[in-house]
MIKE-247894 format. One line per 2 residues: number of its first residue (from 1); their letters; for each residue x, y, z of C-alpha. Coordinates in steps of 0.1 Angstrom, whole numbers, always signed. Layout:
residues N
NUM = a = X Y Z  ...
//
This chain:
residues 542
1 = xx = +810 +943 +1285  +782 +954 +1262
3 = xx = +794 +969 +1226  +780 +997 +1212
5 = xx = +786 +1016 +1179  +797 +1048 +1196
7 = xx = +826 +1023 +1212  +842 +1022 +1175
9 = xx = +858 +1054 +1175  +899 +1069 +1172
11 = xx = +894 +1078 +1209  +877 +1050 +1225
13 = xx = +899 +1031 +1243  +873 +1001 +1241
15 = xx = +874 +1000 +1207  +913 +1000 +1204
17 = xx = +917 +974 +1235  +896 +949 +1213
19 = xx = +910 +954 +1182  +943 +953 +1195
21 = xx = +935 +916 +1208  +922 +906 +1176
23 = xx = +949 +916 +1154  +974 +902 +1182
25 = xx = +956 +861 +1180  +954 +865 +1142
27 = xx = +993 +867 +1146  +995 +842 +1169
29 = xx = +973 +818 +1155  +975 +825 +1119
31 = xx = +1003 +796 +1110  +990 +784 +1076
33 = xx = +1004 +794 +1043  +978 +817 +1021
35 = xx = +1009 +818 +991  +1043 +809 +989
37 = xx = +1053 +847 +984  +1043 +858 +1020
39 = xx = +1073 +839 +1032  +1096 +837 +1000
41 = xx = +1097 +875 +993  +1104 +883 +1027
43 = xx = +1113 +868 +1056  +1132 +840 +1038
45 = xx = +1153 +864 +1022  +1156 +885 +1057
47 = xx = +1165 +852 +1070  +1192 +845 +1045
49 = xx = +1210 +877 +1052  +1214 +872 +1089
51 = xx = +1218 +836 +1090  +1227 +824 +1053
53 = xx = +1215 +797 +1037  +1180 +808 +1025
55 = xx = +1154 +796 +1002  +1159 +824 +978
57 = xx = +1138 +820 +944  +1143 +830 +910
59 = xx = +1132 +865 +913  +1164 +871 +938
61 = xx = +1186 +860 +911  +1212 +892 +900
63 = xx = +1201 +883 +863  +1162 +890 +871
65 = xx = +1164 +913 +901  +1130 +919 +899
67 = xx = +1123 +924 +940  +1136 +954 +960
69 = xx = +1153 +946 +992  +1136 +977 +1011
71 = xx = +1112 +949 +1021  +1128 +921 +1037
73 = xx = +1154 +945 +1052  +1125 +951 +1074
75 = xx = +1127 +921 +1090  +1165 +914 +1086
77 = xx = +1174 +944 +1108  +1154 +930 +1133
79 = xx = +1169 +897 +1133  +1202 +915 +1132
81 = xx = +1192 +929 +1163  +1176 +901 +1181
83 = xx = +1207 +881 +1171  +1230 +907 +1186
85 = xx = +1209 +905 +1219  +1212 +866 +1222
87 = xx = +1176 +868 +1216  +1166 +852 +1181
89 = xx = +1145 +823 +1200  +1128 +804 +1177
91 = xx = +1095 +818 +1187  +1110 +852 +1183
93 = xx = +1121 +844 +1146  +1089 +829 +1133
95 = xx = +1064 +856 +1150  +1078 +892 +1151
97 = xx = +1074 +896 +1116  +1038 +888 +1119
99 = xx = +1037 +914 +1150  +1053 +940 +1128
101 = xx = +1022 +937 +1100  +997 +940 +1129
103 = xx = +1017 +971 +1143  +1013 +989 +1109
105 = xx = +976 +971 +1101  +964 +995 +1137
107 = xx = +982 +1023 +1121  +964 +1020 +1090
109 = xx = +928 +1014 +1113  +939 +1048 +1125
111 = xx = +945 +1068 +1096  +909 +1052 +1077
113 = xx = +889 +1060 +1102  +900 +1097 +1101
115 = xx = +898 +1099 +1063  +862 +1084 +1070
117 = xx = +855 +1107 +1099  +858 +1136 +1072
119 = xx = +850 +1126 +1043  +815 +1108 +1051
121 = xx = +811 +1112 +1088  +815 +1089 +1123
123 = xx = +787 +1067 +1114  +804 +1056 +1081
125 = xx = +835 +1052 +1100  +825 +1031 +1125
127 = xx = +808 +1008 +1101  +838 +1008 +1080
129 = xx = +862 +994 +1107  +837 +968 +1122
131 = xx = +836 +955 +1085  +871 +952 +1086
133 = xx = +880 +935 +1117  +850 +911 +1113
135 = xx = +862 +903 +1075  +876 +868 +1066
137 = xx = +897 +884 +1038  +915 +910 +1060
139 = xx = +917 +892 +1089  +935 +864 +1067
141 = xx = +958 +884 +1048  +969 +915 +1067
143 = xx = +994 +895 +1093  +1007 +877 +1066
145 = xx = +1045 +890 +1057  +1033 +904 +1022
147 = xx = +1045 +935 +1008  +1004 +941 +998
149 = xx = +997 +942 +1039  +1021 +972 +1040
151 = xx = +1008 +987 +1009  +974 +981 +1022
153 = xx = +983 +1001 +1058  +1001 +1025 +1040
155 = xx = +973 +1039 +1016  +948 +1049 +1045
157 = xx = +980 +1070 +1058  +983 +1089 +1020
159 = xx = +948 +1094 +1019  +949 +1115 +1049
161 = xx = +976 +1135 +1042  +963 +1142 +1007
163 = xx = +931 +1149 +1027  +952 +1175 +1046
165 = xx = +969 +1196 +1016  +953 +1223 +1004
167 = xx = +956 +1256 +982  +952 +1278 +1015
169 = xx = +989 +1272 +1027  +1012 +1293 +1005
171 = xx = +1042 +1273 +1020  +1063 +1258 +990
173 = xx = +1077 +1229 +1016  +1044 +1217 +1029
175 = xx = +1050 +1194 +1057  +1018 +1173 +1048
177 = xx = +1028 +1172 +1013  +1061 +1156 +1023
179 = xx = +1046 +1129 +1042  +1023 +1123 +1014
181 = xx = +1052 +1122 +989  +1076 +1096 +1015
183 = xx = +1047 +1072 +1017  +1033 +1072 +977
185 = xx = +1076 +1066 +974  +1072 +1035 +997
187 = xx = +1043 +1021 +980  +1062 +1030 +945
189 = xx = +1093 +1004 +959  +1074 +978 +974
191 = xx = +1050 +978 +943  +1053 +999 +909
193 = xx = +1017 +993 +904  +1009 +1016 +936
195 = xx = +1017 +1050 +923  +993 +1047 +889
197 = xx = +961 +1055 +912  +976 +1084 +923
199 = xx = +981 +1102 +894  +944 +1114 +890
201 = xx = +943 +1126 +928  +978 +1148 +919
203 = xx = +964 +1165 +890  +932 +1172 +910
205 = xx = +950 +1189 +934  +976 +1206 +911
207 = xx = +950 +1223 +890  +920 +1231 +916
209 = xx = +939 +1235 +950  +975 +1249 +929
211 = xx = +995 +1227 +942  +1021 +1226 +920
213 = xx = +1046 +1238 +935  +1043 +1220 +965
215 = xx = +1046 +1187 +944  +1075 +1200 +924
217 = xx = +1093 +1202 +958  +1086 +1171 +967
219 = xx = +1093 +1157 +939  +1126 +1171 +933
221 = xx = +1141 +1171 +972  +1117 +1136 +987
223 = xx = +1113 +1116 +957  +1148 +1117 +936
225 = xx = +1165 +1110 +967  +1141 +1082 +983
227 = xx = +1142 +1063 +952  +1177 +1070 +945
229 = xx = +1184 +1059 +980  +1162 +1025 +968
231 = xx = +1183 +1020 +942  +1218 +1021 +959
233 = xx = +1205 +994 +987  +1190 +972 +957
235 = xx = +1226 +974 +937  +1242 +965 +971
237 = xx = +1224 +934 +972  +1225 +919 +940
239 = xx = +1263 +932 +936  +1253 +955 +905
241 = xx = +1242 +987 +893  +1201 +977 +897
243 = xx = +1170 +993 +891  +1142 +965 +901
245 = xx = +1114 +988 +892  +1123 +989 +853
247 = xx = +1132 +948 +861  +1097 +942 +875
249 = xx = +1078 +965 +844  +1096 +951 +816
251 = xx = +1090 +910 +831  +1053 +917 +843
253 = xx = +1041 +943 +815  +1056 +948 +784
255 = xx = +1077 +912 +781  +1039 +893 +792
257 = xx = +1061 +869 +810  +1042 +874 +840
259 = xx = +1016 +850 +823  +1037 +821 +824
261 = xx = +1028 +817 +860  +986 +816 +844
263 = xx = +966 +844 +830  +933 +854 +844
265 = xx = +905 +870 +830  +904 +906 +833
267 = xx = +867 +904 +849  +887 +887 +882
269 = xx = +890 +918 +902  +854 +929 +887
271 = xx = +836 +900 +900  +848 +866 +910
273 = xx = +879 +882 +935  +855 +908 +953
275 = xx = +831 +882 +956  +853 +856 +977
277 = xx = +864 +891 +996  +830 +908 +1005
279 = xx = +807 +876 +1004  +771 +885 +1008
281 = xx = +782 +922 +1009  +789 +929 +975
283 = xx = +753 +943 +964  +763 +965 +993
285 = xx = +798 +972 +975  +781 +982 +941
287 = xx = +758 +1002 +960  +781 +1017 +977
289 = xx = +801 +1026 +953  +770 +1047 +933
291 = xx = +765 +1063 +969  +798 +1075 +965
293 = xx = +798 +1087 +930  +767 +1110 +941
295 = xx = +775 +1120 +972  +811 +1136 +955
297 = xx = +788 +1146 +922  +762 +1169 +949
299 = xx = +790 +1184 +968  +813 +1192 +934
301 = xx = +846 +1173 +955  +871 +1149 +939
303 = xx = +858 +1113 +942  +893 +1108 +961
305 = xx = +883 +1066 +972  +863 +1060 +941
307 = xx = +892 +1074 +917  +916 +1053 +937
309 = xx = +899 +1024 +935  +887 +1026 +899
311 = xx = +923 +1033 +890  +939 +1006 +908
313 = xx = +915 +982 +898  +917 +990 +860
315 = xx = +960 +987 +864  +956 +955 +877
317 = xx = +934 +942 +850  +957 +953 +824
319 = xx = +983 +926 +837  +976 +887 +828
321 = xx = +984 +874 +856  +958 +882 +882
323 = xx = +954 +874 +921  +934 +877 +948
325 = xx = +958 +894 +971  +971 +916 +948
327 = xx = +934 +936 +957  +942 +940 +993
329 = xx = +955 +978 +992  +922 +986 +982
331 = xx = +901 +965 +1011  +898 +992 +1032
333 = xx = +881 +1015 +1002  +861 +983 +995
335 = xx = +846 +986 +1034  +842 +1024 +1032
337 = xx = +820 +1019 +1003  +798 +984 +1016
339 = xx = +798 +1012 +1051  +783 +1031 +1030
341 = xx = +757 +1012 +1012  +746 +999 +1049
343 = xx = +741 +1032 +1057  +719 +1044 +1031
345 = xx = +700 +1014 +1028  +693 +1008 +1062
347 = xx = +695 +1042 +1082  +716 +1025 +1104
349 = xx = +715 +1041 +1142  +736 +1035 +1174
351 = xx = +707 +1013 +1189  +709 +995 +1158
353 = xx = +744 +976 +1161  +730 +940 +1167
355 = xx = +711 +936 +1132  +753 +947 +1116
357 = xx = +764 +922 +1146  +741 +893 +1137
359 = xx = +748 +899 +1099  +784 +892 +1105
361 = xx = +785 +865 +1125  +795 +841 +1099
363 = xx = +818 +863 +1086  +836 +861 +1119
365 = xx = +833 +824 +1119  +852 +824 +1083
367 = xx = +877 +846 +1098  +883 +818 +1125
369 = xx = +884 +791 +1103  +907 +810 +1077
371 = xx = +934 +815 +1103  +934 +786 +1120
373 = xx = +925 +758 +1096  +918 +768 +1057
375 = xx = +957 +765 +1034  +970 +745 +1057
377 = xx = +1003 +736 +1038  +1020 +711 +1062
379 = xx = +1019 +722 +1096  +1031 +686 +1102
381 = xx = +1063 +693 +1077  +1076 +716 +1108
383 = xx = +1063 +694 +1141  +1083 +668 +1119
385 = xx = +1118 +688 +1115  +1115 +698 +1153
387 = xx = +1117 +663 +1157  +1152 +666 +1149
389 = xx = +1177 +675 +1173  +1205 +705 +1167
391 = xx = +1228 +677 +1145  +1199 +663 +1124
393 = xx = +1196 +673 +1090  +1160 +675 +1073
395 = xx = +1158 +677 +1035  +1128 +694 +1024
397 = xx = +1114 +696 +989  +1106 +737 +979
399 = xx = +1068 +722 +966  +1055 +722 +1000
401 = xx = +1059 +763 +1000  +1060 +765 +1034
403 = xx = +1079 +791 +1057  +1110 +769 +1052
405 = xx = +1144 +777 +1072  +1124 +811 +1088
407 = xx = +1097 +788 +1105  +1129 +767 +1115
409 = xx = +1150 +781 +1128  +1169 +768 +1164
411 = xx = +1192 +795 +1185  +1218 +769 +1187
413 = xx = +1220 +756 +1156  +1204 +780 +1128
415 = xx = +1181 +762 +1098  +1210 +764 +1076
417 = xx = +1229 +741 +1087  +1201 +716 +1094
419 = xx = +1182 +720 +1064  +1182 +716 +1026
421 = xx = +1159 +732 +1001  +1148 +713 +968
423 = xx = +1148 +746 +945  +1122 +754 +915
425 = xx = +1128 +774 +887  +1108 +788 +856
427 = xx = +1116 +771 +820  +1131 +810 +810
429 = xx = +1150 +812 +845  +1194 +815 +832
431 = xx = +1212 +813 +869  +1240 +838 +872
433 = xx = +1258 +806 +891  +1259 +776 +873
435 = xx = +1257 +750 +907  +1221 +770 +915
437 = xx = +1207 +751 +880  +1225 +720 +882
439 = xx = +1198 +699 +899  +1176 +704 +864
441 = xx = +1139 +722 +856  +1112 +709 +881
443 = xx = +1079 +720 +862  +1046 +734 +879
445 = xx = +1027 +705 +866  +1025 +678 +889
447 = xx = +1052 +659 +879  +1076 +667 +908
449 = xx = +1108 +647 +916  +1106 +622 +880
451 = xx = +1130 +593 +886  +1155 +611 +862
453 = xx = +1160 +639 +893  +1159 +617 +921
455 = xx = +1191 +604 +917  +1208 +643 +914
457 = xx = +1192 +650 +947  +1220 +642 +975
459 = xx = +1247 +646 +945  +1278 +664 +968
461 = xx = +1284 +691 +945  +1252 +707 +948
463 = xx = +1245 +699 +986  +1280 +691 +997
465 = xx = +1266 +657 +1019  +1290 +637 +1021
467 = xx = +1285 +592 +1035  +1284 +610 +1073
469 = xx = +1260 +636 +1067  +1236 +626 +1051
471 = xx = +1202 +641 +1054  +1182 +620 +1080
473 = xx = +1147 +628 +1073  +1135 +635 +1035
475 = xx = +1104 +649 +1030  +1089 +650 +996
477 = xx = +1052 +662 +981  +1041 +640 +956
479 = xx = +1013 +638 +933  +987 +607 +935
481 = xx = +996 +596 +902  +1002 +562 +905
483 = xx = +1031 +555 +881  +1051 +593 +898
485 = xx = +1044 +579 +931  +1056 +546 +923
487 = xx = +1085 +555 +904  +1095 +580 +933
489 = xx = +1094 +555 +960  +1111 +531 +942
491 = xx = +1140 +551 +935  +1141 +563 +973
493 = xx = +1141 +528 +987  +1168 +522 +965
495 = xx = +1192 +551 +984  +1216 +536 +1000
497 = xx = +1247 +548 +1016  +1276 +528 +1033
499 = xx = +1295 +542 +1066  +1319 +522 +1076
501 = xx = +1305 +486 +1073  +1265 +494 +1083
503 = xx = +1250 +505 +1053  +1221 +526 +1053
505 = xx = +1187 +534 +1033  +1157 +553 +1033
507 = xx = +1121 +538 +1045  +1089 +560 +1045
509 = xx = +1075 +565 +1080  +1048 +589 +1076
511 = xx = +1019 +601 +1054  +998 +633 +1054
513 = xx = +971 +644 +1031  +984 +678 +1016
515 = xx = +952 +691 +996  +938 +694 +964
517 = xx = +954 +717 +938  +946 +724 +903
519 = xx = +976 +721 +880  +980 +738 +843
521 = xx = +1007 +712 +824  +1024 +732 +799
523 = xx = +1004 +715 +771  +972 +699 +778
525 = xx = +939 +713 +799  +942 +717 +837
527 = xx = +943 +691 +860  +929 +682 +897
529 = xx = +962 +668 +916  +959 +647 +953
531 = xx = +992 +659 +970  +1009 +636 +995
533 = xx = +1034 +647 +1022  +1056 +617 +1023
535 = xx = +1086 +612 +1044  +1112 +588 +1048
537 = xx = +1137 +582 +1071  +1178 +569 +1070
539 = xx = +1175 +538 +1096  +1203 +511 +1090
541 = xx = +1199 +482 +1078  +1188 +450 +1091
//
């Protein structure tokens, strides 16, 4: 079936057949980890509230508080539900939440390509979203379980209603202006960040299109009560009165201790991150982005993407600690404007689709290998606990930031009560329970699991194991230092543990190659680290 530019288009079912397929193997196939927080500011936590037993990190803590729950209630009522129907299969657990960031990835192909439509015309448009599903950076990210990926579907949908309210409709309860208002309010939860960029658009339309009123509305009758409503559900999970949107300003921006975890320069989002994201299209980007800025100057409009994009970017710089992801809301405004530089550089016309098609080629080819190969944290970590029957019990150190009990779990016997969780914590982290510190501070450094923690590790009080249960598989990252390594496996081999009269101990039985990291001690330079999955075994001895 030959493709053809007019083929990307709202009403093409073509176009929305193939994208559909696309977005549906990235969720199948995409079973690497891109960061630690996809999984551990979500689904974990979903997990944890259906099933118990979750890998919950610092931020989750009643002390810090610093995540709203709107987010992984997203997926917990889902596994309420498949739970309820006898149907929370394994397979079930581990992909629908990765289905439910596609569903909402199409909606936000939807709503772009109208606002694109309109603002710059089909052609634009249908560049645009060929960028998009053909991008490595998308395509790697948005069925990932972030809260970005439903920040990033969400913005397309504000743009279009803003798009939609105007000075013409007299109405004081203007139906667009309420969606507009619901959605800004969702964003505002799942990231404070979100709402900064918005501000200029507002005023733009409170003091050219007098709008005022309508916002005033919607402020006092949609926004009170949907962040009100916010704030009840997060004080009924951390068990006290809680606002997580002070929580998460005062830790990130005016405490700094968000640059405990590395600060970046401010140029990242300027340069090096939209770079990596747009590859050999960023010429196109900056061009773009001056197409834009005359093409809004000539008509005498609101830059509505540039402002938004500017704005973000500038909030975001502001903050030390800087990444990649953290850009993804703005992807879409990032293909508009490279759609745009194609177009004006190249006159691009229908008959013209194979020069964009053989352009992005390798594009598509980093897309493949992105999903399917690039970050891959430990696949072999979860072929090994599935290894283990209903009654086995892995321990797994929290290092190898994988999808933990989620990616585990077994409809007869949930993760829980198979699996144990090494936890890490920040030097400033103060538990509100005293048994959630008691195994000691485990550093970012490369110095995981020092001889001095080893022996704490299958202590009763803290994982209640007793001389019959104890975990049969551990699994442990480890640096290539020498001395750690050595030191580690020394102190494992000497584990013992007597039941009845066999006595048991622990004896490594695989290997993997993990990756290369770059670790930041807290004194010294950085550091290049060789990370080793190792994993030993309880056998009884000879």
């Amino acid at each position: 079936m030959a493709i053809k530019l007019d083929d990307f288009k709202p009403d093409s079912w073509k176009f929305w057949v193939i994208n559909f397929t696309i977005k549906m193997l990235l969720a199948f196939t995409t079973r690497n980890m891109f960061y630690p927080d996809e999984h551990q500011q979500g689904v974990e936590i979903a997990y944890d509230m259906v099933y118990g037993g979750g890998n919950l990190t610092w931020e989750w803590d009643p002390n810090y508080a610093l995540r709203p729950i709107l987010h992984p209630l997203i997926y917990a009522a889902v596994f309420k539900l498949l739970n309820s129907l006898g149907l929370d299969y394994s397979v079930m657990i581990i992909y629908v939440p990765n289905i439910i960031h596609i569903s909402l990835w199409l909606i936000g192909d939807y709503y772009m390509l109208k606002v694109c439509q309109k603002l710059y015309g089909s052609q634009v448009a249908k560049i645009m979203i060929f960028l998009n599903m053909t991008s490595w950076y998308s395509g790697t990210l948005m069925p990932r379980t972030f809260s970005n990926t439903i920040e990033a579907s969400l913005l397309p949908m504000a743009l279009y209603f803003w798009l939609k309210i105007d000075g013409k409709n007299n109405k004081i309860i203007d139906q667009d202006a309420i969606y507009l208002t619901v959605i800004i309010c969702i964003s505002f939860i799942l990231r404070n960040t979100s709402i900064v960029p918005w501000l200029p658009a507002m005023m733009w339309k409170v003091f050219y299109h007098k709008t005022f009123q309508k916002f005033l509305f919607c402020g006092l009758f949609i926004a009170i009560p949907t962040l009100a409503g916010s704030c009840l559900l997060d004080s009924w999970y951390y068990g006290k009165y809680t606002l997580t949107a002070y929580n998460f300003l005062e830790f990130n921006v005016l405490s700094g201790k968000s640059s405990y975890f590395e600060t970046n320069s401010s140029l990242n989002y300027i340069l090096s991150y939209p770079l990596t994201q747009t590859l050999t299209c960023y010429p196109l980007l900056c061009f773009g982005m001056w197409c834009n800025f005359k093409i809004h100057r000539s008509n005498k409009t609101f830059p509505l993407l540039l402002s938004i994009f500017t704005s973000y970017t500038i909030v975001l710089s502001l903050i030390g600690h800087k990444e990649s992801r953290f850009m993804l809301p703005l992807f879409y405004i990032t293909c508009t404007f490279i759609a745009l530089g194609i177009q004006n550089l190249l006159a691009v016309k229908s008959e013209r689709l194979k020069v964009i098609i053989i352009g992005l080629k390798a594009c598509i080819i980093i897309l493949i290998f992105c999903s399917l190969f690039a970050w891959l944290h430990l696949n072999q970590y979860i072929n090994l606990a599935y290894k283990a029957n209903s009654f086995t019990t892995a321990f797994v150190s929290n290092q190898m930031s994988s999808k933990t009990l989620c990616d585990l779990h077994q409809k007869e016997a949930p993760s829980s009560e198979r699996i144990r969780i090494l936890p890490w914590h920040p030097t400033f982290y103060t538990p509100s329970s005293p048994q959630a510190y008691s195994l000691g501070y485990l550093d970012k450094t490369g110095r995981d699991l020092q001889e001095k923690y080893m022996s704490m590790l299958l202590q009763q009080d803290i994982w209640n194991f007793t001389d019959q249960n104890l975990p049969e598989y551990l699994s442990l990252v480890s640096s290539a230092n020498p001395i750690t390594m050595k030191k580690t496996h020394k102190t494992i081999m000497n584990m013992s543990t007597q039941v009845g009269s066999v006595r048991y101990h622990y004896k490594p039985v695989d290997k993997y190659f993990v990756g290369i990291d770059d670790r930041r001690p807290l004194e010294g330079p950085k550091a290049l680290v060789i990370e080793y999955l190792v994993v030993y075994r309880l056998i009884q001895d000879q």
